[in-house]
C-alpha positions, 0 to 999 in steps of 0.5 A: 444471553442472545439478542435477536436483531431486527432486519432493519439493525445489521450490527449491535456491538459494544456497551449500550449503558455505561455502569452495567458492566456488560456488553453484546459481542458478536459470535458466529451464531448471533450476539451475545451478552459478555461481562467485561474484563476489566473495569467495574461490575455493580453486583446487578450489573448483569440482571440491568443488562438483561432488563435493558435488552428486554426493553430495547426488545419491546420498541422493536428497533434494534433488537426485537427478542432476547434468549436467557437460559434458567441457568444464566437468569439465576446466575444474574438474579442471585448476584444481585440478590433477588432470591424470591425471583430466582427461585420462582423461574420455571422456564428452561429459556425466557424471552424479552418479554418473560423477563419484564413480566418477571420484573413486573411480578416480582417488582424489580 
C-alpha cells in the first residue's frame, strides 16, 4: 500500500495505531505500508491498517489518498477472514476512498 501525503505533511513515518501491527516506512518513491518484524500481528492487522489510512485520507491532513493493488487488498481481506469481500474486488488498484465504500458495502 502507498500513502500520498498532503503538501502541507513533509514526512509520515512509524506506527500510527498501536495493536495493528503495521507501519508507513519511507521509500525512494513515496511511503509505504510494511508488516513489522517483530511483535504481534492480529490476523486483521493489515486490513485495519488499510482502513485507518483510508480514514486519515478523508481529513486531508496528512494523507490525502491511498493505492492498494488487488492483490495486497486480497492478501489482507483473507488474513482476516472476510471472503465475501474478497471475492467481490474488482479493481486493479483502490483508493481511500474505494476502500471505505467497500467497508460500508460489506460492513466491515
Amino acid at each position: 500500500m502507498k500513502a500520498i501525503l498532503s503538501k502541507q505533511c513533509l514526512s509520515l513515518t512509524g506506527m500510527l495505531e498501536r495493536g495493528i501491527g503495521y507501519h508507513l516506512v519511507r521509500r525512494k518513491n513515496g511511503f509505504f505500508a510494511r508488516r513489522d518484524s517483530k511483535g504481534f500481528v492480529p490476523p486483521d492487522g493489515h486490513w485495519r491498517f488499510i482502513v485507518l489510512c483510508a480514514e486519515l485520507a478523508q481529513n486531508k491532513l496528512h494523507i490525502t489518498d491511498i493505492r492498494v493493488s488487488r492483490e495486497e487488498l486480497k492478501q489482507a481481506l483473507y488474513e482476516a477472514n472476510l471472503f465475501i469481500a474478497m471475492q467481490n474486488l474488482r479493481l486493479e488498484t483502490y483508493n481511500a476512498r474505494d476502500i471505505l465504500n467497500l467497508k460500508t458495502t460489506f460492513g466491515l
